[in-house]
Backbone as XML, in Angstrom:
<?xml version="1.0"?>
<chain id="A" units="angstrom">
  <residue number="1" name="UNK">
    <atom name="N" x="28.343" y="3.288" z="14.455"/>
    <atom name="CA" x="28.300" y="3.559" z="15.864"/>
    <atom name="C" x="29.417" y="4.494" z="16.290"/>
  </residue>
  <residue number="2" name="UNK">
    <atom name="N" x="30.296" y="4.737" z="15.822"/>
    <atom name="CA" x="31.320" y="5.319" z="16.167"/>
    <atom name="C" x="31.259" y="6.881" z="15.666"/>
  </residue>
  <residue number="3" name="UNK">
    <atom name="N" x="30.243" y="7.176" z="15.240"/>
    <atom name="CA" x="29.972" y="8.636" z="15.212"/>
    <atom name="C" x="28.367" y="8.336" z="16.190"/>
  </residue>
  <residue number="4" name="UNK">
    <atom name="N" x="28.468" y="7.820" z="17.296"/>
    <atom name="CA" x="27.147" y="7.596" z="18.424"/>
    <atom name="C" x="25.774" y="8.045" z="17.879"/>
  </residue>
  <residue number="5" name="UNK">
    <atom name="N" x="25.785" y="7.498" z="16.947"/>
    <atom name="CA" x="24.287" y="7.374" z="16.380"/>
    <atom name="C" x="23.724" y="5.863" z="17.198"/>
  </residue>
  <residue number="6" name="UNK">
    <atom name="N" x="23.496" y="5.976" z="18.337"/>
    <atom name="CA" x="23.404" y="4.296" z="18.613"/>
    <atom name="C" x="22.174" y="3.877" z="18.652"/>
  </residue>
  <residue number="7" name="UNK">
    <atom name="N" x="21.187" y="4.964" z="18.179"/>
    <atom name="CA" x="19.875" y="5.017" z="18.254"/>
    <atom name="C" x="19.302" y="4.246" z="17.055"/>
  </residue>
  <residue number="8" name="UNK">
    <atom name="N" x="19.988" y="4.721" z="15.616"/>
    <atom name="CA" x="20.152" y="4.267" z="14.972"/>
    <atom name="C" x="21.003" y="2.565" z="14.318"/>
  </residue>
  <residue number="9" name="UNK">
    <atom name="N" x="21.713" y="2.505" z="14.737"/>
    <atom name="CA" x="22.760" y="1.293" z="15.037"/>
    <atom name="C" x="21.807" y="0.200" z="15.811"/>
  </residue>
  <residue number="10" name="UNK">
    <atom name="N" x="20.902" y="0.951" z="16.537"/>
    <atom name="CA" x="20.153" y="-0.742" z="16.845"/>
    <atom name="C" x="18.949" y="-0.531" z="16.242"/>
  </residue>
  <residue number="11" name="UNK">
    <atom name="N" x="19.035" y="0.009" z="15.712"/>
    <atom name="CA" x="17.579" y="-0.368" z="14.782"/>
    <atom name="C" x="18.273" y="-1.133" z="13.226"/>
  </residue>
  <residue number="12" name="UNK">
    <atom name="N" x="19.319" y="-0.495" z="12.820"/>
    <atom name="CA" x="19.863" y="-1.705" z="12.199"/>
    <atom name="C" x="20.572" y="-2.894" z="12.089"/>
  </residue>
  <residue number="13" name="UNK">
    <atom name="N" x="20.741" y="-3.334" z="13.678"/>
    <atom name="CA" x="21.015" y="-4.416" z="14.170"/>
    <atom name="C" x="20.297" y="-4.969" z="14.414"/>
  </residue>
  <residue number="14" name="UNK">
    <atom name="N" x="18.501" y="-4.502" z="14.617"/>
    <atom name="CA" x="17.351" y="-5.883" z="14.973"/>
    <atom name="C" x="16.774" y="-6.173" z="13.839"/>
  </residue>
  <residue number="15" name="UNK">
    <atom name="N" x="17.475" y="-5.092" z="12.706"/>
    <atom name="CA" x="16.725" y="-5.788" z="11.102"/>
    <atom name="C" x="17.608" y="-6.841" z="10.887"/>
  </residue>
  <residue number="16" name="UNK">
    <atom name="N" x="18.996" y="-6.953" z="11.232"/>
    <atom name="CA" x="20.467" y="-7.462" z="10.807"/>
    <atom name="C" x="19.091" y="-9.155" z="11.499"/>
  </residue>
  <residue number="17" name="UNK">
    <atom name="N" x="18.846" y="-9.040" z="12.659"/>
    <atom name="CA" x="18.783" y="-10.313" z="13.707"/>
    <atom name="C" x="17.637" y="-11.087" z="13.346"/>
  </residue>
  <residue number="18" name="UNK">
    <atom name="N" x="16.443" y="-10.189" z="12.507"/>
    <atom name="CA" x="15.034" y="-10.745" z="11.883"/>
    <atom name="C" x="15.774" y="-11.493" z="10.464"/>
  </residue>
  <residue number="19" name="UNK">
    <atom name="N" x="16.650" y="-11.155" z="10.116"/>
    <atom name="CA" x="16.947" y="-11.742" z="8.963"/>
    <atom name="C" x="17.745" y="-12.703" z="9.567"/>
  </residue>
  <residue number="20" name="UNK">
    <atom name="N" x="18.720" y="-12.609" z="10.011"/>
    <atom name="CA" x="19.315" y="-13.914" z="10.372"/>
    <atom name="C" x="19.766" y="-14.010" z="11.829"/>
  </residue>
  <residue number="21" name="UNK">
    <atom name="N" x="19.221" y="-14.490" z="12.572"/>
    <atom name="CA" x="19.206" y="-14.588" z="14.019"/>
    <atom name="C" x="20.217" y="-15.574" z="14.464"/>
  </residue>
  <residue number="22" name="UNK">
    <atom name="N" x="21.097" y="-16.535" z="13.739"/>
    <atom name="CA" x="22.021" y="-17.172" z="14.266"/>
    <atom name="C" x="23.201" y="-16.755" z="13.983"/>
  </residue>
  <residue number="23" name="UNK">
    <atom name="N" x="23.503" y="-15.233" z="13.643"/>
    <atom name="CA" x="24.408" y="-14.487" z="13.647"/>
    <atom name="C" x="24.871" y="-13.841" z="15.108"/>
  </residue>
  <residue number="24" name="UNK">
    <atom name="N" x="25.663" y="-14.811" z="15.497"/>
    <atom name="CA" x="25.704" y="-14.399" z="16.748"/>
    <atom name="C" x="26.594" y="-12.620" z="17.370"/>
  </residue>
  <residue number="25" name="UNK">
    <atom name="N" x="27.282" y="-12.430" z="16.920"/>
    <atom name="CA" x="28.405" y="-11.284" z="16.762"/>
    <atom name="C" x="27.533" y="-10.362" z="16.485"/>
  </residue>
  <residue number="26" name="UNK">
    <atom name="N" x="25.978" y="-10.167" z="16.498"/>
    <atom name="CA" x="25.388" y="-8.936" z="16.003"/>
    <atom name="C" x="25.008" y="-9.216" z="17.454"/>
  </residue>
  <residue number="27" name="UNK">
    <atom name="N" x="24.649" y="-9.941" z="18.136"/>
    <atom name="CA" x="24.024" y="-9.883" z="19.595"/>
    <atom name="C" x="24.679" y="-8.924" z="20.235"/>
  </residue>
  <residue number="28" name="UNK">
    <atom name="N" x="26.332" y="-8.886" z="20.102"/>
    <atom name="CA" x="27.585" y="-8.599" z="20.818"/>
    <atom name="C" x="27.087" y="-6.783" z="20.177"/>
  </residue>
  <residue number="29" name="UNK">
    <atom name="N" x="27.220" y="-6.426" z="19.549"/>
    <atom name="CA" x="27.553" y="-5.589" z="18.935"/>
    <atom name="C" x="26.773" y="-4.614" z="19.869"/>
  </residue>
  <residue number="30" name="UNK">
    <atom name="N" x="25.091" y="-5.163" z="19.432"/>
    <atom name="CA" x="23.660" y="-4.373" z="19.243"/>
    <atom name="C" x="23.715" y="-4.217" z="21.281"/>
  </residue>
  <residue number="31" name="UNK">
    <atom name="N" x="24.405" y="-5.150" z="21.566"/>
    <atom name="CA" x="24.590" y="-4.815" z="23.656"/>
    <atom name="C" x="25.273" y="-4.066" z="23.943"/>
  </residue>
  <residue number="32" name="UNK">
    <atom name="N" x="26.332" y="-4.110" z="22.959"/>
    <atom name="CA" x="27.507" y="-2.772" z="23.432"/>
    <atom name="C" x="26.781" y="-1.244" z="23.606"/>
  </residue>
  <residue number="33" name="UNK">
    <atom name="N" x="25.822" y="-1.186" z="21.550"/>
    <atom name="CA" x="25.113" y="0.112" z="21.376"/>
    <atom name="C" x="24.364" y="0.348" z="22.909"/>
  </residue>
  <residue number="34" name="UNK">
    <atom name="N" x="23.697" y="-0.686" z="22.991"/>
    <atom name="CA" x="22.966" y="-0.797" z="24.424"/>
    <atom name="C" x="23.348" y="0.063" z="25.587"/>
  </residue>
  <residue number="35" name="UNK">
    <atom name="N" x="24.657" y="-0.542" z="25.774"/>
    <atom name="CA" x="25.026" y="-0.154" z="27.070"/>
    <atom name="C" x="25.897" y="1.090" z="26.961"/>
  </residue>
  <residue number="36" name="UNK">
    <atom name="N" x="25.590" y="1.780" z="25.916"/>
    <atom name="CA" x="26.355" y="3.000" z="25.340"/>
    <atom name="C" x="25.167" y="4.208" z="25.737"/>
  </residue>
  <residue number="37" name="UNK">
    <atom name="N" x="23.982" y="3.492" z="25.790"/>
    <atom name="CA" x="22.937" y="4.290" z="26.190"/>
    <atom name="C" x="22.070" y="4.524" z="27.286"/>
  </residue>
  <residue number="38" name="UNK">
    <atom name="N" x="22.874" y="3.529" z="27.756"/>
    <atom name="CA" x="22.177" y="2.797" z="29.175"/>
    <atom name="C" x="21.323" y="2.043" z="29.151"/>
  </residue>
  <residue number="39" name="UNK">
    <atom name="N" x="20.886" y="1.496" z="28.452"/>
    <atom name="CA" x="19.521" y="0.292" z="28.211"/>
    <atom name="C" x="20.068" y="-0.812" z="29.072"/>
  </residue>
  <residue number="40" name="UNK">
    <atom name="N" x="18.877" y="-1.651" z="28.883"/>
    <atom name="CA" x="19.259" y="-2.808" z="29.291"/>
    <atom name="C" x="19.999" y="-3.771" z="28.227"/>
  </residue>
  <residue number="41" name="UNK">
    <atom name="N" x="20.545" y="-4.827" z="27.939"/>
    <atom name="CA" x="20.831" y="-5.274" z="26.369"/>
    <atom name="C" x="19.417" y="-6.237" z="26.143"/>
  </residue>
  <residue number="42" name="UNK">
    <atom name="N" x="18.969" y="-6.548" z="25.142"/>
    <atom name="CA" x="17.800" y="-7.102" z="24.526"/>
    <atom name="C" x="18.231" y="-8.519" z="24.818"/>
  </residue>
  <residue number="43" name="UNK">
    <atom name="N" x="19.364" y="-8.957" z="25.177"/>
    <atom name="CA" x="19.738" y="-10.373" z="24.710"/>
    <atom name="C" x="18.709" y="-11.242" z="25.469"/>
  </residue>
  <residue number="44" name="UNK">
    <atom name="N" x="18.436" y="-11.079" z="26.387"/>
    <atom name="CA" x="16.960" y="-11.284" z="27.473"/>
    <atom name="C" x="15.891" y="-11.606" z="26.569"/>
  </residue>
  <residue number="45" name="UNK">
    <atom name="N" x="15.041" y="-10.300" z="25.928"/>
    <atom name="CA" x="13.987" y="-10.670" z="25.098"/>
    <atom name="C" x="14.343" y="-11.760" z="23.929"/>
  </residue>
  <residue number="46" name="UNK">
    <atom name="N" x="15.707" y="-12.244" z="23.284"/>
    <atom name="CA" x="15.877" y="-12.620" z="22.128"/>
    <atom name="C" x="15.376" y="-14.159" z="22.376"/>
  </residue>
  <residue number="47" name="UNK">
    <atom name="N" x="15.418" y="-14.595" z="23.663"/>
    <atom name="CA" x="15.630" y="-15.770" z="23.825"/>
    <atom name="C" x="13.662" y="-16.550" z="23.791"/>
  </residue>
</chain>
């Protein structure tokens, strides 16, 4: 993420979350990319 590929960065943060979803610190992460782009954060749909 830190070369703002964040497009990328959450697409490998919702593979990170299908594999293990009680990893919580990827939630954190994949909202930041989020809000780096203006999205909304997903944490909404996860639930």
């Amino acid at each position: 993420m830190d070369e703002g590929r964040y497009e990328e960065a959450i697409a490998d943060l919702d593979r990170v979350v299908e594999i293990d979803p009680t990893y919580a610190k990827i939630y954190l992460v994949r909202a930041s990319a989020e809000a780096k782009l203006g999205l909304a954060p997903q944490y909404q749909a996860d639930h």
